[in-house]
Every structure is written in C-alpha cells, then in structure tokens.
C-alpha positions in Angstrom: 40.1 15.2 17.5 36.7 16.2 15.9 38.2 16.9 12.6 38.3 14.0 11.1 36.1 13.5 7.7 34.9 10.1 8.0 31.8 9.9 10.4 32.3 7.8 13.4 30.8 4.6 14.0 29.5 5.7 17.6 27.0 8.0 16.4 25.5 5.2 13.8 25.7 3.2 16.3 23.5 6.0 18.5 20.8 6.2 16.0 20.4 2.8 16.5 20.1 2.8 19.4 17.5 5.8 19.8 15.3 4.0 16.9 15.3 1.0 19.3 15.0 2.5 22.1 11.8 4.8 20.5 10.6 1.2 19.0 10.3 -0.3 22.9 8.6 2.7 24.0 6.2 2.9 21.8 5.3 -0.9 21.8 5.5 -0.7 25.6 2.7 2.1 25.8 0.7 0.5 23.6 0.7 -2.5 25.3 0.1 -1.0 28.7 -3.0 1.3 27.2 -4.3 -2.2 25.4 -4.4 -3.6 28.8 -6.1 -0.7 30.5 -8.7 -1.2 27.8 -9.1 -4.6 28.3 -9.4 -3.9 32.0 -11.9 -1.8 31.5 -13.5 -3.9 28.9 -13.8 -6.3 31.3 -15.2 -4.2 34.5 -18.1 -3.0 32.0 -19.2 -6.2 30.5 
C-alpha cells in the first residue's frame, strides 16, 4: 500500500495544514503578549 511512487496528496495537504496551523499560533501569541503590554502600558501610565 505504501509503495506507490507518486507522493500522496494527504501529506501536501498536511504541510499545509501545520504551516497554517504554526501561522495561527504564532499570530495568536503575539497578539495575546501585545495585549499584556498594552495592559501593562496602561496600569503604568
């Protein structure tokens, strides 16, 4: 079953996937540490 020579479409489609996933991550803990700044930011001025 895993001989075949052409690569499968599910493991492109997996890359993707991870990149997006990784993508979302990272914009989603930068956005959550911007915040904290701000908060903090904010307490201090």
């Amino acid at each position: 079953m895993s001989s075949e020579p052409n690569p499968k479409p599910i493991g492109q489609l997996r890359s993707i996937f991870s990149i997006t996933l990784f993508v979302i991550l990272t914009i989603g803990v930068a956005y959550l540490s911007w915040n904290f700044i701000a908060a903090l930011i904010a307490k201090f001025a």
